[in-house]
N, C-alpha and C positions, 0 to 999 in steps of 0.2 A: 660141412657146408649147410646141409639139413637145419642141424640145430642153431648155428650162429642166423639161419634166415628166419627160424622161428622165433629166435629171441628177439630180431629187429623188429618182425610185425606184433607182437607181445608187446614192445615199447612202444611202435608208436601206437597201437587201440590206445593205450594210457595214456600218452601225451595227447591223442585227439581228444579221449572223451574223460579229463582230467579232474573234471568235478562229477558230483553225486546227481548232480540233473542232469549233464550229457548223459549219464549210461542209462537216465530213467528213459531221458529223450529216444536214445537208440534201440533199447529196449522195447518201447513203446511203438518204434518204427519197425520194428524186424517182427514183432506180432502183430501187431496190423496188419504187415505184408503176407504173412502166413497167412491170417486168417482172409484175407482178400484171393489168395491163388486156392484153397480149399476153396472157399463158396464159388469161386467162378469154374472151377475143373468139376466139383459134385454136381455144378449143374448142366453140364456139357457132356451130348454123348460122349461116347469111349471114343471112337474115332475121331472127331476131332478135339478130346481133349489129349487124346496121342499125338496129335501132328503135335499139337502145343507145346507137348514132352518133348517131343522128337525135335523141336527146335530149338527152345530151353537147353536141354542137353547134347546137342551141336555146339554152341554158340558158347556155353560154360566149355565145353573141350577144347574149343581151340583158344580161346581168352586162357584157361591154363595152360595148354601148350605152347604160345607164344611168350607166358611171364615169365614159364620156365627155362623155356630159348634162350631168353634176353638175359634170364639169372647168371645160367652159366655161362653166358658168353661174358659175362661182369666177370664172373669167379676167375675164370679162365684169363683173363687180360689186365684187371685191374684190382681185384681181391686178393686178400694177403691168404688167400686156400689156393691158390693158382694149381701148387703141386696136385690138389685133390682133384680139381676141375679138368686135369689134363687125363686125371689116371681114370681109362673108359667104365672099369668097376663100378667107381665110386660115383661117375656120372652115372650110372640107369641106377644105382640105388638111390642115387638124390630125386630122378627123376619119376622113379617108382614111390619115393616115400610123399612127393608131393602131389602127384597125380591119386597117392591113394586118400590123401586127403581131402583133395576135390569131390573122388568120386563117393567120398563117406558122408560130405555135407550135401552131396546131391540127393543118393538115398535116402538120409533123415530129412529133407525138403518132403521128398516125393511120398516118403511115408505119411507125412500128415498130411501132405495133400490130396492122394489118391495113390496107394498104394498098389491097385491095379496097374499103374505108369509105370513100376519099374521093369519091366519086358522094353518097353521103348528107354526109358532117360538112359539107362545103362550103357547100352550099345551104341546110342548115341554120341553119349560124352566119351567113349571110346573112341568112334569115331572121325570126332572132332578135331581129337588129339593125334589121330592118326595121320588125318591132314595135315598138320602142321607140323608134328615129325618131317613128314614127307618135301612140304615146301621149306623150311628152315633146316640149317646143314649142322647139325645136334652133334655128329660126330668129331667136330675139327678136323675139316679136311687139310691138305696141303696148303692151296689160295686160304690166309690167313683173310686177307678183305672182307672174303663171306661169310666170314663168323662174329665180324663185328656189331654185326644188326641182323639176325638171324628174319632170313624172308625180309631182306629192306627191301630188294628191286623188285617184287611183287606187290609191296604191299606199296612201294612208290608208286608202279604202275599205275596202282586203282585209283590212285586221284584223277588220271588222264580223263579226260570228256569220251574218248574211245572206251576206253575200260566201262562206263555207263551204256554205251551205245550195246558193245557185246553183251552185258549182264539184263539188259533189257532186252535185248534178242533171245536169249537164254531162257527167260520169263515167258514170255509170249510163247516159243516153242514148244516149252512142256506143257502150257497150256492146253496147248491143243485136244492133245489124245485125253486129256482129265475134263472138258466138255461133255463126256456122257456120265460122269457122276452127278449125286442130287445137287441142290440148289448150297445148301448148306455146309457138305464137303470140300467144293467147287470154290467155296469163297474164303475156307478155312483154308484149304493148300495157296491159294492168290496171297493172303497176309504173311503165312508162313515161308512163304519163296522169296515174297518182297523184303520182308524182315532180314532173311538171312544173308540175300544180295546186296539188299541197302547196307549191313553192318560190315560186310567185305569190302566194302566202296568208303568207308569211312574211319579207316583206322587211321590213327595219330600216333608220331614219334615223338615221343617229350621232348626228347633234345633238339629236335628239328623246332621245335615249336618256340623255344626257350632263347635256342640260336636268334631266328628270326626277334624277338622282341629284342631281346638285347643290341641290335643288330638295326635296332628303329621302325621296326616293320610295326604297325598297328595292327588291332585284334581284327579285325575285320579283312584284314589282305593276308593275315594267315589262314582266318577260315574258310575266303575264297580258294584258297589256293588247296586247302583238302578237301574241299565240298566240290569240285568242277563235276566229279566220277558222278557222285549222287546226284546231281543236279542233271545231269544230262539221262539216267536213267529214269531219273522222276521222271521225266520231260515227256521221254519217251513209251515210259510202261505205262506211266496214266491212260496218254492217250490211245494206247494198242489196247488198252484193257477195255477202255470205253468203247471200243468199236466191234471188239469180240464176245465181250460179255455185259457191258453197260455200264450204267454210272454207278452201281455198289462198288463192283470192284475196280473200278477204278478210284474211289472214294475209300478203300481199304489200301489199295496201294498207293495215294496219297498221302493218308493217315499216317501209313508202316513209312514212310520218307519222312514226312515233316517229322516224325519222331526221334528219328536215327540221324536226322541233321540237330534237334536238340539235344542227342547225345551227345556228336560231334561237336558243337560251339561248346557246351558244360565241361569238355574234357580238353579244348586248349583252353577255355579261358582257366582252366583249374592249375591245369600245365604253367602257365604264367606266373602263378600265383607259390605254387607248392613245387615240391619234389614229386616226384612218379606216386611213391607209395602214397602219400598223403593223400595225395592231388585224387588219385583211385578212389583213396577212401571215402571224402568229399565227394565227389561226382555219385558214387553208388548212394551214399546217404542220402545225395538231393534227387537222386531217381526215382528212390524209396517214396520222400516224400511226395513227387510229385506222384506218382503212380497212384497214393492214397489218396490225394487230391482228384484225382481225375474218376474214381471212384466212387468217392463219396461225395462230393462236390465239383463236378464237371464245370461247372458255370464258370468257378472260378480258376479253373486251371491256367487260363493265360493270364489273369493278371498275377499270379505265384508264381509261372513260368519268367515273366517278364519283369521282374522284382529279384527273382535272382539272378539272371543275366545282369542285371542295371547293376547290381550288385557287386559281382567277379569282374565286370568291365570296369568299373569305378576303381575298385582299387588294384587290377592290374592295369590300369593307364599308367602308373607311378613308377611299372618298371619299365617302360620298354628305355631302351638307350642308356639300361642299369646295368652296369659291369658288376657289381662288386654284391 
């Protein structure tokens, strides 16, 4: 299973970046990005360029913990390796050989960025992983249902407007007792919490997404319909934050929402357009470059921002109501 899933992501890098100027392009965006999280972690105390780590590699943990979920629950139902994805061996070696994958590209991240970080990224993206072990049902239980979408009715839930309301209560609570740290810690734990809770609020099921277009739904009532969670925490942590610590942090957890809801529309309108793997690859490319963008050129980051949406919506308008 291992190797036939390394030979698909093998194939498609080549079919995405199929000429000699994609791979300069992505090239030239994967070192950017490196040298962008080196100069902003060299220049940040230890402590909060740790939270940074420590949320980085949470957020890397369970993003592979769920694609490996969702693998096997493919292998297991609809892969011609079914035999292997049933035998439990073969599954924690599939699941160890790609988790150790993860965790090798995290450490050569973390190496050039601050090597001091691996005390935190480590254990973190462990984790992360641990998480989603826990909520998705790895093992094939008896109820075959729950193995079809490994953690779907939780990560269904999060869209709920309640699911926002909790996770913004969540927020504000831990808040509290981390009010006697300094000014600067204080504000690094608020984006790091917001980040983490906004991205739990904002997961996307391709298929779900894909469904819906097909099905005539417009891009805009499928984003509604996974943004309610975030939106109602926004709503609410902004304003708990403003009232408990002021307008920075609530202006950071502002910021860590509108971000993670432009995750969120990049990753259906991608969905619309491509297959899971593609569609992934596409969205993290257009992260990359916005990231660089915002970086090195803040000014323009909305109108790049809003050029690629114009973008992915333009031409998935053409499928929805596309069967074929």
């Amino acid at each position: 299973m291992f190797l036939q899933d390394r030979l698909i992501v093998r194939n498609t890098i080549c079919a995405a970046f199929a000429s000699w100027r994609d791979r300069v392009v992505a090239a030239f965006v994967l070192l950017a990005a490196l040298a962008v999280a080196r100069a902003w972690l060299s220049d940040r105390p230890w402590t909060i360029a740790a939270w940074a780590a420590l949320a980085t590699g949470t957020v890397i943990g369970i993003g592979a913990g769920r694609l490996i979920a969702t693998r096997l629950a493919f292998h297991a139902f609809d892969g011609v390796l079914a035999a292997d994805a049933l035998h439990p061996p073969t599954r924690r070696s599939y699941m160890a050989a790609w988790h150790g994958v993860g965790l090798t590209l995290l450490i050569v991240v973390t190496l050039i960025a601050r090597p001091s970080l691996l005390v935190v990224s480590v254990p973190a993206y462990l984790a992360g992983a641990v998480v989603v072990g826990m909520m998705s049902d790895v093992r094939m239980p008896r109820r075959i249902p729950r193995t079809i979408r490994p953690g779907w009715t939780i990560w269904a839930w999060a869209h709920r407007p309640i699911a926002g309301v909790w996770a913004a209560t969540i927020l504000l609570m831990s808040l509290l007792p981390a009010r006697t740290l300094g000014a600067n810690a204080l504000m690094a734990i608020v984006g790091i919490e917001a980040v983490l809770l906004a991205l739990l609020l904002t997961s996307v099921d391709d298929a779900i997404v894909r469904f819906m277009a097909i099905a005539g739904h417009k891009a805009r009532r499928i984003i509604v319909r996974h943004a309610r969670g975030a939106a109602s925490f926004l709503a609410i942590a902004v304003l708990g934050c403003w009232t408990m610590l002021g307008p920075v942090a609530a202006g950071i957890v502002a910021a860590a929402g509108v971000a993670t809801l432009l995750l969120l529309t990049l990753r259906i309108l991608a969905y619309r357009l491509h297959a899971k793997r593609f569609a992934d690859l596409l969205v993290s490319s257009l992260t990359g470059l916005l990231l660089l963008v915002a970086y090195s050129m803040p000014v323009a980051l909305p109108v790049i921002a809003i050029a690629i949406l114009w973008q992915l919506q333009r031409r998935g308008r053409a499928k929805t109501w596309l069967l074929a």
